[in-house]
C-alpha positions, 0 to 999 in steps of 0.5 A: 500500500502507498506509504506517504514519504516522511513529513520533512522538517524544512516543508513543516516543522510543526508537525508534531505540534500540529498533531497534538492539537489534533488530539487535543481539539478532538478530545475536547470535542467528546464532551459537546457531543456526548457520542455513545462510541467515544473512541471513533471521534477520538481516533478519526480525526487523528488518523486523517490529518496524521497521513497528511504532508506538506500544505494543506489540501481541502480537496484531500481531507474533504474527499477522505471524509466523505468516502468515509461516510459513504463506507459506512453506510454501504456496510452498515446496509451490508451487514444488517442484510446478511448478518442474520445468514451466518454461513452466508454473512461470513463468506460475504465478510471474506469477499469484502476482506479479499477486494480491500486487500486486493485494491491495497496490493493490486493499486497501492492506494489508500481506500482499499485499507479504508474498506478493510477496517470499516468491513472489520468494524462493521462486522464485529459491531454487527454481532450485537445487532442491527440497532448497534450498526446504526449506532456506529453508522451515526458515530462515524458521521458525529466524528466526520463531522469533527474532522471537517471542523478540527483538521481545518482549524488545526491547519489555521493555528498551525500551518505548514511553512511550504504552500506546496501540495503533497501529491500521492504517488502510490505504487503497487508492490507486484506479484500475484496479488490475487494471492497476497490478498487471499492470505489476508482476507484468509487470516483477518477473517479468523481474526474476526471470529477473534475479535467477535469472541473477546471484543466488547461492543465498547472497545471496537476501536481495538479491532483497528489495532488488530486490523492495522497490522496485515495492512501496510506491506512496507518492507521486504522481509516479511517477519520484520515486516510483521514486527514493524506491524505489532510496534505501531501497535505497542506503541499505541497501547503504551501510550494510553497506559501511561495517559489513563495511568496518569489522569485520575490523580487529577482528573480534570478536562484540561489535564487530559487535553494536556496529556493527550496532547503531549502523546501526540506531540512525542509520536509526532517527533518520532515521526519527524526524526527517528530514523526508524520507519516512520508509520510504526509510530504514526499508526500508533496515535489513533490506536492509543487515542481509541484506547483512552477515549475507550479506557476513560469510559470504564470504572478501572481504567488501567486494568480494563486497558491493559486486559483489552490490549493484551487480548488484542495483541494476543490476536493480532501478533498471531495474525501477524506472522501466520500472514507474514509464514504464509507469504513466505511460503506461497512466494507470491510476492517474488515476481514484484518489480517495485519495492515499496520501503518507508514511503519510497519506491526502491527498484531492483537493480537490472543487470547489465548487458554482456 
C-alpha cells in the first residue's frame, strides 16, 4: 500500500505540534457531543490529518471524509442484510476482506485499507445487532463531522511553512496479488471470529489495532515486516497506559487535553526524526487515542486497558506472522518489480548487458 514519504522538517516543522492539537481539539470535542462510541471521534480525526504532508489540501481531507461516510453506510446496509445468514454473512465478510486487500496490493492506494477496517468494524459491531450498526453508522458521521471542523482549524493555528501540495504517488508492490490478498482476507477473517469472541461492543476501536497490522506491506522481509506491524501497535497501547495511568490523580478536562496532547506531540517527533520507519509510530496515535477515549469510559481504567490490549495483541501478533509464514511460503510476492520501503519506491537493480 502507498506509504506517504516522511513529513520533512524544512516543508513543516510543526508537525508534531500540529498533531497534538489534533488530539487535543478532538478530545475536547467528546464532551459537546456526548457520542455513545467515544473512541471513533477520538481516533478519526487523528488518523486523517496524521497521513497528511506538506500544505494543506481541502480537496484531500474533504474527499477522505466523505468516502468515509459513504463506507459506512454501504456496510452498515451490508451487514444488517446478511448478518442474520451466518454461513452466508461470513463468506460475504471474506469477499469484502479479499477486494480491500486486493485494491491495497493490486493499486497501492489508500481506500482499499479504508474498506478493510470499516468491513472489520462493521462486522464485529454487527454481532450485537442491527440497532448497534446504526449506532456506529451515526458515530462515524458525529466524528466526520469533527474532522471537517478540527483538521481545518488545526491547519489555521498551525500551518505548514511550504504552500506546496503533497501529491500521492502510490505504487503497487507486484506479484500475484490475487494471492497476497487471499492470505489476508484468509487470516483477518479468523481474526474476526477473534475479535467477535473477546471484543466488547465498547472497545471496537481495538479491532483497528488488530486490523492495522496485515495492512501496510512496507518492507521486504516479511517477519520484520510483521514486527514493524505489532510496534505501531505497542506503541499505541503504551501510550494510553501511561495517559489513563496518569489522569485520575487529577482528573480534570484540561489535564487530559494536556496529556493527550503531549502523546501526540512525542509520536509526532518520532515521526519527524527517528530514523526508524516512520508509520510504526504514526499508526500508533489513533490506536492509543481509541484506547483512552475507550479506557476513560470504564470504572478501572488501567486494568480494563491493559486486559483489552493484551487480548488484542494476543490476536493480532498471531495474525501477524501466520500472514507474514504464509507469504513466505506461497512466494507470491517474488515476481514484484517495485519495492515499496518507508514511503519510497526502491527498484531492483537490472543487470547489465554482456
Amino acid at each position: 500500500m502507498y506509504v506517504p514519504p516522511r513529513p520533512s522538517p524544512q516543508d513543516d516543522p510543526h508537525y508534531a505540534i500540529r498533531l497534538g492539537l489534533t488530539g487535543a481539539l478532538s478530545f475536547a470535542a467528546i464532551p459537546l457531543m456526548d457520542p455513545n462510541m467515544p473512541t471513533i471521534m477520538a481516533a478519526l480525526p487523528v488518523g486523517l490529518i496524521a497521513g497528511q504532508r506538506k500544505a494543506f489540501n481541502p480537496v484531500a481531507i474533504i474527499v477522505a471524509i466523505v468516502v468515509v461516510c459513504v463506507l459506512a453506510t454501504l456496510m452498515a446496509w451490508f451487514v444488517n442484510v446478511l448478518q442474520p445468514l451466518p454461513v452466508v454473512y461470513a463468506g460475504a465478510m471474506w469477499l469484502v476482506y479479499f477486494l480491500g486487500f486486493g485494491m491495497i496490493l493490486r493499486s497501492g492506494a489508500a481506500p482499499g485499507m479504508l474498506l478493510v477496517v470499516m468491513a472489520v468494524l462493521f462486522s464485529v459491531i454487527g454481532m450485537s445487532g442491527s440497532a448497534a450498526v446504526a449506532m456506529m453508522r451515526s458515530e462515524f458521521f458525529s466524528a466526520a463531522l469533527v474532522a471537517l471542523v478540527v483538521i481545518p482549524l488545526a491547519y489555521m493555528l498551525v500551518p505548514a511553512r511550504t504552500r506546496q501540495v503533497h501529491v500521492a504517488a502510490p505504487v503497487p508492490p507486484g506479484g500475484d496479488a490475487a494471492m497476497g490478498a487471499a492470505i489476508r482476507a484468509s487470516v483477518l477473517l479468523a481474526l474476526s471470529f477473534w475479535l467477535y469472541a473477546v471484543m466488547p461492543p465498547s472497545d471496537i476501536m481495538l479491532a483497528i489495532m488488530a486490523a492495522m497490522v496485515l495492512v501496510f506491506p512496507t518492507r521486504d522481509a516479511v517477519f520484520f515486516e510483521a514486527g514493524q506491524r505489532l510496534r505501531a501497535t505497542l506503541y499505541g497501547s503504551a501510550l494510553a497506559i501511561v495517559v489513563v495511568a496518569i489522569y485520575p490523580l487529577s482528573p480534570k478536562l484540561p489535564i487530559l487535553l494536556g496529556l493527550v496532547f503531549l502523546a501526540g506531540l512525542w509520536v509526532g517527533t518520532r515521526v519527524l526524526y527517528d530514523p526508524r520507519p516512520h508509520m510504526a509510530y504514526q499508526n500508533a496515535l489513533p490506536a492509543a487515542l481509541a484506547l483512552i477515549a475507550g479506557g476513560l469510559s470504564t470504572q478501572d481504567l488501567g486494568q480494563a486497558v491493559l486486559s483489552r490490549v493484551l487480548l488484542t495483541l494476543a490476536g493480532a501478533f498471531t495474525a501477524a506472522y501466520a500472514v507474514a509464514l504464509l507469504d513466505s511460503l506461497s512466494g507470491w510476492r517474488t515476481r514484484a518489480e517495485p519495492k515499496i520501503k518507508d514511503g519510497a519506491v526502491r527498484k531492483r537493480a537490472e543487470p547489465s548487458g554482456s
